[in-house]
N, C-alpha and C positions, 0 to 999 in steps of 0.2 A: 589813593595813589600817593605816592611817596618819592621826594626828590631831594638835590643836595641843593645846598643854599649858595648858589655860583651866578653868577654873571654867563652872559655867552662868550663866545672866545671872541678873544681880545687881536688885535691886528699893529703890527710895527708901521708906525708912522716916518720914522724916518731913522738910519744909520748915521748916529752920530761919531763912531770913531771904528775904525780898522785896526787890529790888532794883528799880529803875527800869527796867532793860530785860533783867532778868533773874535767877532764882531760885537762890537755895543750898540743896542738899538731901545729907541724912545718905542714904547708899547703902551696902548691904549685900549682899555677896556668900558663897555655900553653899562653905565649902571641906570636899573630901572628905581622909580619912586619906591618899590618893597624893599629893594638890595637895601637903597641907602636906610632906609627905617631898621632896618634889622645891623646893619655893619658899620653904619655913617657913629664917627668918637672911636670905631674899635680896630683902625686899620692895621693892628699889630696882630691880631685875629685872622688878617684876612693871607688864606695861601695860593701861591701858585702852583696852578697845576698844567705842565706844556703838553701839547698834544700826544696822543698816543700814538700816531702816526711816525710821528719825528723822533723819538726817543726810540721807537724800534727801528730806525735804521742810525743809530748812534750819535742822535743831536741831542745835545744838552743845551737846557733853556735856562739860565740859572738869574733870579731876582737880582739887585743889583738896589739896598735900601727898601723904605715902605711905599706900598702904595698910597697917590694922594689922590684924593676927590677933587674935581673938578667939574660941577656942573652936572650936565648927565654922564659925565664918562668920569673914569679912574687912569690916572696914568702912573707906570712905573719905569725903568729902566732896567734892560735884561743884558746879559751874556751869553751868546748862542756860540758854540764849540760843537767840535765834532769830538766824542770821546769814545768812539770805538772804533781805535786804528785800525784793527783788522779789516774792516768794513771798506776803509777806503774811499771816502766820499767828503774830504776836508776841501779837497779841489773842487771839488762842486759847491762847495756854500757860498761864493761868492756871487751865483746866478740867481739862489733862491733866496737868502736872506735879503732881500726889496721889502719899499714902502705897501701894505695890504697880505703879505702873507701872513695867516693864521697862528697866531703861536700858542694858543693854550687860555686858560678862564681865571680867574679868581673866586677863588672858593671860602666862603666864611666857617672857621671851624672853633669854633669857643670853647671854652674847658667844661662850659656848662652845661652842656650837650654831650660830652663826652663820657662813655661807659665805665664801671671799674669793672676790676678782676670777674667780681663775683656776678655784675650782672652780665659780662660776656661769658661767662663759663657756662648762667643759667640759660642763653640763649642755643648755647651750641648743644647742651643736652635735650633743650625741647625740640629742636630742629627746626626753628625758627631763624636761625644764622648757619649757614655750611660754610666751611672753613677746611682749609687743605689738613691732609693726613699730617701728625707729625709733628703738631703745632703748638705752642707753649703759649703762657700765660703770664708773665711775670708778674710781682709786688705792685708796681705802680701801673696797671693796668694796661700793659701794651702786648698785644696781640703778635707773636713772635712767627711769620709763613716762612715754610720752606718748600721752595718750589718742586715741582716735578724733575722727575731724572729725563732730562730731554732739553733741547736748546734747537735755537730756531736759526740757520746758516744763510747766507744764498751763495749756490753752488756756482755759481757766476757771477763775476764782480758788478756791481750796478751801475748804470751808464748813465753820462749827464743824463739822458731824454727820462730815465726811470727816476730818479732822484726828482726831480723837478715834476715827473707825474704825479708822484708819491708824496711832496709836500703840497700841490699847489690845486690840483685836478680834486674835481669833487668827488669822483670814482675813485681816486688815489689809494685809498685802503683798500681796494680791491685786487688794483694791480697789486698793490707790496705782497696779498693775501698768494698771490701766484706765485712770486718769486722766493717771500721767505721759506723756506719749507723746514719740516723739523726731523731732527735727527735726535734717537734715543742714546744714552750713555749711561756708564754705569756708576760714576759720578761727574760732579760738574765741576770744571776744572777753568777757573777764572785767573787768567796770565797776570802777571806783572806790566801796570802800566797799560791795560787792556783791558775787552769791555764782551760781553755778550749780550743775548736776547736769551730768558728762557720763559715761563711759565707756570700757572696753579690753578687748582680749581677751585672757585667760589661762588655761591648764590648769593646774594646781598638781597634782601625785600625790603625792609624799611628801616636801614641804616646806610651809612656809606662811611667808609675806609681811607683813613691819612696815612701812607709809608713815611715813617721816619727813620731818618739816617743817624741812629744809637752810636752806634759798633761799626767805624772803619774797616775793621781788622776782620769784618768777617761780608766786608763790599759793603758798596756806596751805590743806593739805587738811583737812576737816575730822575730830572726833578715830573716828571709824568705818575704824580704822587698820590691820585685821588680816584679812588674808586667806587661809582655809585649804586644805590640801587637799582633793582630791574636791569639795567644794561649790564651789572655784572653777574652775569648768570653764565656759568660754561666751565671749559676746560681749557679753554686758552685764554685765561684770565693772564696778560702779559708781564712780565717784571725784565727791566734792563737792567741791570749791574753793568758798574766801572770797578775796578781795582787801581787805587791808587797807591799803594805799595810797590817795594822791589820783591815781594814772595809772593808764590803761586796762595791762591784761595780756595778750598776746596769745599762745594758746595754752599754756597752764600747764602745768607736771609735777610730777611727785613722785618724791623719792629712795625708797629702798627696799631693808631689809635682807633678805637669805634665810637662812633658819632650817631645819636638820631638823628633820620632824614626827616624832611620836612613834611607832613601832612597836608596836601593841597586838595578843593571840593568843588574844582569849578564847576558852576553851572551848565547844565547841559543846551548845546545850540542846536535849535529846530533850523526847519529851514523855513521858517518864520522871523527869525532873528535868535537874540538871546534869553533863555528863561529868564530873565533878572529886567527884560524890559517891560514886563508887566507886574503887577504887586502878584497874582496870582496865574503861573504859566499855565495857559489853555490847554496845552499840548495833551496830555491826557485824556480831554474829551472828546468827543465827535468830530467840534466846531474844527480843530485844525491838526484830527489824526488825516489818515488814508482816505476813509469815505470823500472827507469835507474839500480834500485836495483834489482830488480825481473830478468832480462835482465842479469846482475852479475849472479843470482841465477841459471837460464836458461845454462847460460854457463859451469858453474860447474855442472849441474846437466842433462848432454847430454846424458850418459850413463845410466841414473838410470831406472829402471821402476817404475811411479808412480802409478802404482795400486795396491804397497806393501809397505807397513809400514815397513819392513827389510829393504829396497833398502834405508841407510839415506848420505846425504852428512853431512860431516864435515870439513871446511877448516878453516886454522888458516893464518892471515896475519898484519905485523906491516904497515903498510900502507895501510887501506879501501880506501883513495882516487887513490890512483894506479888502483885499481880494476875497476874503473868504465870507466879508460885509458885502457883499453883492459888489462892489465897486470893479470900473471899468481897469487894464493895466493902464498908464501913458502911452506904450509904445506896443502895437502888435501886429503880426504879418502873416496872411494866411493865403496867400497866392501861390498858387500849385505851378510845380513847375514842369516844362513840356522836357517829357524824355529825351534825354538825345538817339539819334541813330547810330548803334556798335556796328554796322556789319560794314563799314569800312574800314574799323578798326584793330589792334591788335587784341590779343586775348589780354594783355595785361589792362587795355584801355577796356574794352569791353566789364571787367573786375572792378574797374576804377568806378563804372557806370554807377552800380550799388552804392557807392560814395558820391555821389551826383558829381563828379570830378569832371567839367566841361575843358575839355582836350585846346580846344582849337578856339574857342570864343567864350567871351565874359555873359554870366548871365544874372539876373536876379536871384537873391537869396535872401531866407528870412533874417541872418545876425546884419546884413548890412544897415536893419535900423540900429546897429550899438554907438555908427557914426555919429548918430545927435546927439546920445548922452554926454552928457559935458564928464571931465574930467576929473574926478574923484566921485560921482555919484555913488559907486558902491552899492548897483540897482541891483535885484535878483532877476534872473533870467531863467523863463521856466519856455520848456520843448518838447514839443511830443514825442521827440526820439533824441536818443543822446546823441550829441554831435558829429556831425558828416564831417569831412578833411574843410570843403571850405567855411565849413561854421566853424571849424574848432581855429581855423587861422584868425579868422576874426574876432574869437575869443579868445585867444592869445591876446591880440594889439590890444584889445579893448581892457584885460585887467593888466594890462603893462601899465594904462592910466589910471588904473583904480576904477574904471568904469561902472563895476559891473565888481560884486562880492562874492557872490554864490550863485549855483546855476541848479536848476529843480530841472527833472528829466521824468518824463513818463514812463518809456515804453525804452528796452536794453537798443532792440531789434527789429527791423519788420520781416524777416525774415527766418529769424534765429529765436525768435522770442525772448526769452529772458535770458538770452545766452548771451557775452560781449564778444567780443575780436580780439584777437592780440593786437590790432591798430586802437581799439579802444582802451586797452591799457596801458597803452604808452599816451593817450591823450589822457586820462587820467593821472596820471605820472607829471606831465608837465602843468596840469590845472596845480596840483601839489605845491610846483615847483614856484609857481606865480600866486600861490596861496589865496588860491580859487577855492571856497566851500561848495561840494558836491552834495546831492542829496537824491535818493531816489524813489517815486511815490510808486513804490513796488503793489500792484493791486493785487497779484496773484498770491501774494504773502497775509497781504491786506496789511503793511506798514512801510511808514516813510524812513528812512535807514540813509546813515549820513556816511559818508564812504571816508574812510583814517586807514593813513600807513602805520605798520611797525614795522619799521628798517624800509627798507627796498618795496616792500609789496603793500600792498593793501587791501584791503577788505569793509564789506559794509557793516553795520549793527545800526542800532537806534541807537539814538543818541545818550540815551541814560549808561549804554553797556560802553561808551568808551572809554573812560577810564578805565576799566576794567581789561577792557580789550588789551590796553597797551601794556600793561601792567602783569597780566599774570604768566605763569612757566607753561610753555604749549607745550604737549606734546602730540606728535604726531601717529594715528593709528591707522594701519591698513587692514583691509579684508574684504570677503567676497560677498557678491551677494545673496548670497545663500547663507539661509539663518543657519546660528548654531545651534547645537541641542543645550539643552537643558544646564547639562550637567558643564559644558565649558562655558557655558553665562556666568553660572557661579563663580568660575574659576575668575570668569575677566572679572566679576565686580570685586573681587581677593585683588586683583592686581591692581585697579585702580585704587580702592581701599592702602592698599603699603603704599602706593606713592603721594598720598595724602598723608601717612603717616612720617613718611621720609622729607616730603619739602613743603608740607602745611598745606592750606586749603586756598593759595589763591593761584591755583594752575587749572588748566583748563587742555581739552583735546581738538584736533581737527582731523577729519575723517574725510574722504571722497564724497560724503553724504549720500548713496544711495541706499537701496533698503539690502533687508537681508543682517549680516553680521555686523555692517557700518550702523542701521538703524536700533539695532541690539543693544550698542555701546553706546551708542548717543543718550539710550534710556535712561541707560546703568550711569551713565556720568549725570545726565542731571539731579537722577533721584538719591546722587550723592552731593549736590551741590558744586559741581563744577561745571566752568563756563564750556561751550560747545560750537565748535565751527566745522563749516563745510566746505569745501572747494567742489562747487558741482559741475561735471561737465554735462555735455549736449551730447547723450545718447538716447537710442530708441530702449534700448531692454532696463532703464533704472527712472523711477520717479523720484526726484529730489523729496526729500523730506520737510518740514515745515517747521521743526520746530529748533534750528541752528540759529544760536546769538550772535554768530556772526559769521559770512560768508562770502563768496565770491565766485561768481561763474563764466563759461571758457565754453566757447565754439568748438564744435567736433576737432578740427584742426588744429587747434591750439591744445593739444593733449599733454604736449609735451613741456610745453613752456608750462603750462599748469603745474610740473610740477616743483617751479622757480617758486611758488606758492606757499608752500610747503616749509622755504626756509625760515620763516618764524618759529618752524617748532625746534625749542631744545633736542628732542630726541624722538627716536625714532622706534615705533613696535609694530611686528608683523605680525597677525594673527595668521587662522588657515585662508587663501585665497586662491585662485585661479590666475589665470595668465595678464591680469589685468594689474595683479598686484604682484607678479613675477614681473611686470615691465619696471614697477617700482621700488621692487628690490633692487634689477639694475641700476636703474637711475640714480637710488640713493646712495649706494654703492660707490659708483662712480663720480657721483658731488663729491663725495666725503674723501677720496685718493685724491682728485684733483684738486681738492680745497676749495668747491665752490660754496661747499658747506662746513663749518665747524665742524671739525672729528669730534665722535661722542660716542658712547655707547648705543649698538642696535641690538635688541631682542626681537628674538622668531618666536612665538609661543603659543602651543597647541594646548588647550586644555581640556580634551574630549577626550574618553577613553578607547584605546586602539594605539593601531600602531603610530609611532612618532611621525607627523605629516613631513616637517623639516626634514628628516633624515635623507633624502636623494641632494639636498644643498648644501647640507654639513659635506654630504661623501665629495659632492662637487669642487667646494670651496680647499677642502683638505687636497683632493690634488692640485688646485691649482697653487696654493701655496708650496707645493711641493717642487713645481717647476717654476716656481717663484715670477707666477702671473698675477700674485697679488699682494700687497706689501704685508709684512710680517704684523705689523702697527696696527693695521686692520682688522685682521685675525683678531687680534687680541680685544678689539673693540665689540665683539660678538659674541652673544651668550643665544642658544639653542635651548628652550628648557620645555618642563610641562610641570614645573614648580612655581607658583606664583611666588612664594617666600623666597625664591633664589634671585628676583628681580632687585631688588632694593638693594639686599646683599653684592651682587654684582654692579649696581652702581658706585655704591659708594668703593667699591674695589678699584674701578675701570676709571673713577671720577678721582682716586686719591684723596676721599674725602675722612676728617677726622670724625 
C-alpha cells in the first residue's frame, strides 16, 4: 500500500485579524513521531495542501510564511479568501471561517523523491501512471495536465446553510457532489479577475502529484495542490483555477511535479490483537483461526439454547489471547431473556420485538456488564449475534470511554443467517465511526474476517487482504446466473486480461456472487490474479460462493440499498443477465445522472456468439435520448460491444486518458 507523507488535516485555532476581503487565521497541524523523523530540519519541504471540499466552491487557503514545529503539532499562519467571485459566497466566510474548521494537511514533498522527465515518461508508457490526454512533459521534469472540456457550475447560487454544510458537515462533499453539476464546453473560458471549477482524469497507484503554479498567464490553480495515490483514481480528478489578469484565459493548465508515495507494511490485526504482539503471529494456525474461536464460543455458550434468539452470550475480556489458553473471560452474561408479548402492540413494535427493543419497561441485557469496565480498558467483546439496538447503544457509550476495542460477533443473524440488516450497517458505520475493531468468526466460510470501509461502505476480508482491499481499482461486474458457454468465458478472460494490461495488476472485481456467469468470472479473475469480492444477498434460488476475498451481505430487503455497495467500484460492466441485472442497469444508470456515483464509463458486453443480447437497450436508450429523457453526457459514457479490444480503447477515449 502506498500513501503521501502528510499530516492529517490541520484545524484554525483562532482568527487573528479581518481583512476587507479576506481572513488571517493561526492553523495548526497533529504531527505524529514518523512525520517529524521524516520532515523535522526540512520545514521549507513541507507543503500545504487546503481541502478539496473548499477550493471547489472558491475558497482559497494561501500559507502565510514556514510551517514551525511545535511539539506534536505544526503551526502556520494562513490567508483564506473567496476567489471565485462568480460563486458568490465571500458573504458567507465570515460564519465558517471559526476556531476548529478543517483547512487542509501538510504534506512533505522533497526534490529527492521527485521524478524526472524520463522516469515519468517511462511510467506513463508502461501504464503504471495514467495521466490525462494531452499532456506534456517539460525539461525540468514537470508534468504539464490540461483538463477536460467541462466545468463544474451550481445552477443555483449557494445558500448560507449549503456553504456551512459543505465546509463543516462531514457528509459535506456529498451535498457539494449534488449541487455542483457539470457542464460540457467547447472550450474553457476563464474570465478576467475570476475563477472556475473544472476537471481530469487520473489514476495515481504509487506516486502522488504536487500542482505548481509556473505560468500565471495560462491560470493560477488554486492552493488544493496535492494529489494522492489510490484516492486519485477517476474522472473527476478536480482542478480550480483563478485568473488573476485583466484577459480572458482560454483553457488553463497546470505544471506538476511527480513524487514517490510512501510504501507502508502494517501488520495485520487479528481480532486477537496485533500481529506484532507476539515474536511469532499464531494467526495462521489452528490455535487462533475459525475452529479455535468458535471452540471459545462453544465454551461460553454451554448453557444457552440455540434455538432462541433471547438465549445471547456476552463476555467481555482484556486478554482474547488467554481465551483460546482455556482461560475463564472477567466479564460474562448468559441469562436468556423473557420474550415480551406484541400482540398489544403495533406492527412496527411487534418488528422492534426481533431487536429485543422493550417498548414500555427496562430490562436486563447482556452489554450492561460493559458498565464495570473501567475507562480506557480497551476490552474485546465477543457475542453470539451481532448486536441488538440496545446492545449496540451500550456499545456506543462504552467505546466513547475507550471501554471496550473491538468487538468479535458469532453468528450475522438468528433469523437471516449469515445475512445482515440495513440497521446492522448503519451500526457498523457508527462502530467505524468510534473506531470500534469489528471482526467476524464466520464458521460457514470457516474464517475470522475483520470488517474495513473504503469510502462510505464497507466490507469484510481477513486480515492479511486489507491492504489490499483498500488499495486496489474495483471494478464492478454484473451477470446472470446462468453460466455462459464456453466461448464468451474466453471472451471475459480477453477482457479482464486488457484491463490488466491498461491499469497493471493491483485491481480487483466485485460481482453479486452468486453462481452461474458471477461464479465464471470470479474463476477467470483469480486465475488471473486479481482480488475478488462479492456483495451477496439473501435469496432462495443462488448459493453464495466461497471463495470471495472480500465481501458483504444484505437481507432480502435490503436489495436496494445493496447496491450503495457497489460504489467502491471505479467502473461499471454488464455482461448478458436477466432482470436481476436489468434492475442494476437501472440503478446504476441513475446514480451516475444523479451524481450519487462518479460518472465513468459503462460497458454492456456480450461475448457469445449470436445475436447482439444488448441490442433491445441500445434501441431503448437511443430513443430516450432522442426525447431527451437522458442527458447527452451519459450517452456518451456507454460503449455496447462484443469486442473485448474495443474495451480499453473506449476507456482510455471516455477517461481522456494520454
Amino acid at each position: 500500500m502506498y500513501t503521501t507523507p502528510e499530516t492529517d488535516d490541520g484545524w484554525i485555532t483562532h482568527v487573528t485579524d479581518t481583512e476587507e476581503t479576506s481572513f488571517v487565521v493561526a492553523a495548526r497541524f497533529p504531527i505524529s513521531a514518523a512525520f517529524r523523523a521524516l520532515a523535522g530540519g526540512r520545514e521549507t519541504d513541507l507543503v500545504f495542501a487546503a481541502r478539496s471540499r473548499l477550493a471547489r466552491i472558491g475558497i482559497n487557503i494561501l500559507p502565510l510564511g514556514t510551517p514551525a514545529f511545535n511539539g506534536r503539532h505544526c503551526d502556520i499562519e494562513l490567508r483564506i479568501l473567496a476567489a471565485i467571485r462568480s460563486y458568490g459566497i465571500a458573504a458567507y466566510l465570515e460564519r465558517i471561517v471559526v476556531p476548529g474548521l478543517r483547512v487542509g494537511r501538510l504534506v512533505f514533498c522533497p526534490e529527492d523523491n521527485r521524478l524526472d522527465s524520463a522516469r515519468i515518461h517511462g511510467l506513463i508508457r508502461d501504464n503504471s501512471l495514467q495521466v490525462p490526454a494531452g499532456f506534456s512533459i517539460d525539461g525540468n521534469g514537470h508534468l504539464i495536465i490540461r483538463p477536460q472540456q467541462q466545468i463544474f457550475h451550481f445552477p443555483k447560487p449557494l445558500t448560507q446553510d449549503d456553504v456551512t454544510a459543505i465546509a463543516t458537515h462531514v457528509d459535506g462533499k456529498s451535498r457539494l457532489n449534488r449541487l455542483q453539476t457539470r457542464k460540457q464546453v467547447e472550450h474553457i473560458a476563464l474570465l478576467p479577475r475570476d475563477g472556475l471549477v473544472t476537471a481530469c482524469s487520473m489514476f495515481l497507484h504509487r506516486h502522488y502529484v504536487v500542482l505548481r503554479n509556473l505560468d500565471e498567464s495560462l491560470g493560477v490553480h488554486l492552493q488544493a495542490t496535492v494529489l494522492d495515490p489510490v484516492s486519485t483514481r477517476g474522472t473527476n480528478v478536480y482542478l480550480e483555477f483563478v485568473n488573476r489578469t485583466e484577459q480572458l484565459i482560454i483553457n488553463p493548465s497546470v505544471a506538476a511535479s511527480v513524487h514517490e508515495a510512501v510504501q507502508i507494511k502494517p501488520s495485520p490485526r487479528y481480532w486477537h490483537g496485533h500481529a506484532t504482539d507476539h515474536p511469532e503471529p499464531r494467526e495462521a494456525t489452528d490455535e487462533t483461526g475459525c475452529k479455535a474461536l468458535a471452540e471459545v464460543f462453544d465454551r461460553l455458550e454451554v448453557n444457552l439454547a440455540h434455538d432462541r434468539y433471547s438465549h445471547r452470550m456476552v463476555a467481555a475480556t482484556h486478554d482474547p489471547q488467554a481465551l483460546l489458553d482455556g482461560a475463564a473471560p472477567e466479564l460474562i452474561w448468559t441469562q436468556p431473556q423473557a420474550p415480551r408479548d406484541p400482540s398489544n402492540g403495533t406492527d412496527l413494535a411487534a418488528g422492534l420485538l426481533a431487536e429485543e427493543l422493550e417498548i414500555d419497561r427496562h430490562v436486563a441485557y447482556g452489554t450492561q456488564l460493559l458498565a464495570t469496565l473501567p475507562d480506557g480498558a480497551k476490552a474485546t467483546l465477543l457475542l453470539s449475534y451481532f448486536p441488538n439496538l440496545i446492545e449496540h447503544t451500550e456499545i456506543c457509550a462504552a467505546a466513547l470511554n475507550q471501554r471496550i476495542a473491538r468487538i468479535v460477533f458469532r453468528r450475522a443473524s438468528f433469523e437471516h443467517g449469515s445475512f445482515l440488516s440495513s440497521r446492522d450497517h448503519g451500526r457498523l458505520a457508527d462502530y467505524e465511526g468510534l473506531g470500534l475493531e469489528v471482526f467476524w468468526c464466520n464458521e460457514h466460510r470457516n474464517q475470522i474476517v475483520r470488517h474495513v470501509f473504503r469510502g462510505l461502505r464497507g466490507y469484510f476480508t481477513t486480515p492479511d487482504q486489507v491492504d489490499r482491499f483498500r488499495s486496489c481499482l474495483i471494478f464492478g461486474v454484473y451477470g446472470s446466473t446462468k453460466p455462459l458457454d464456453d466461448q464468451a468465458v474466453d471472451q471475459v478472460e480477453r477482457v479482464l486480461k486488457n484491463l490488466l494490461a491498461l491499469f497493471g495488476n493491483d485491481i480487483g472485481i466485485l460481482t453479486g456472487g452468486g453462481p452461474g456467469a458471477m461464479q465464471q468470472v470470479t474463476d477467470v479473475a483469480h486465475k488471473l490474479g486479481l482480488m475478488v469480492g462479492s456483495s451477496f444477498i439473501e435469496t432462495v434460488d443462488q448459493a453464495t460462493n466461497q471463495c470471495a476475498d472480500f465481501y458483504q451481505t444484505f437481507q432480502a430487503r435490503s436489495r436496494q440499498a445493496r447496491q450503495r455497495w457497489f460504489e467502491i467500484a471505479s467502473f461499471h460492466l454488464f455482461l448478458v443477465g436477466g432482470v436481476g441485472t436489468l434492475e442494476e442497469v437501472g440503478l446504476t444508470l441513475t446514480d451516475m445522472k444523479l451524481g450519487v456515483i462518479e460518472a465513468g464509463p459503462i460497458v454492456f458486453f456480450d461475448g457469445s456468439d449470436g445475436d447482439f443480447y444488448w441490442e433491445g437497450l441500445r434501441i431503448q436508450l437511443d430513443a430516450m435520448a432522442q426525447q431527451n429523457r437522458v442527458p447527452a453526457w451519459l450517452i456518451d459514457q456507454i460503449l455496447m460491444t462484443t469486442d473485448p479490444d474495443a474495451i480499453p480503447r473506449f476507456y482510455k477515449q471516455s477517461l481522456r486518458l494520454g
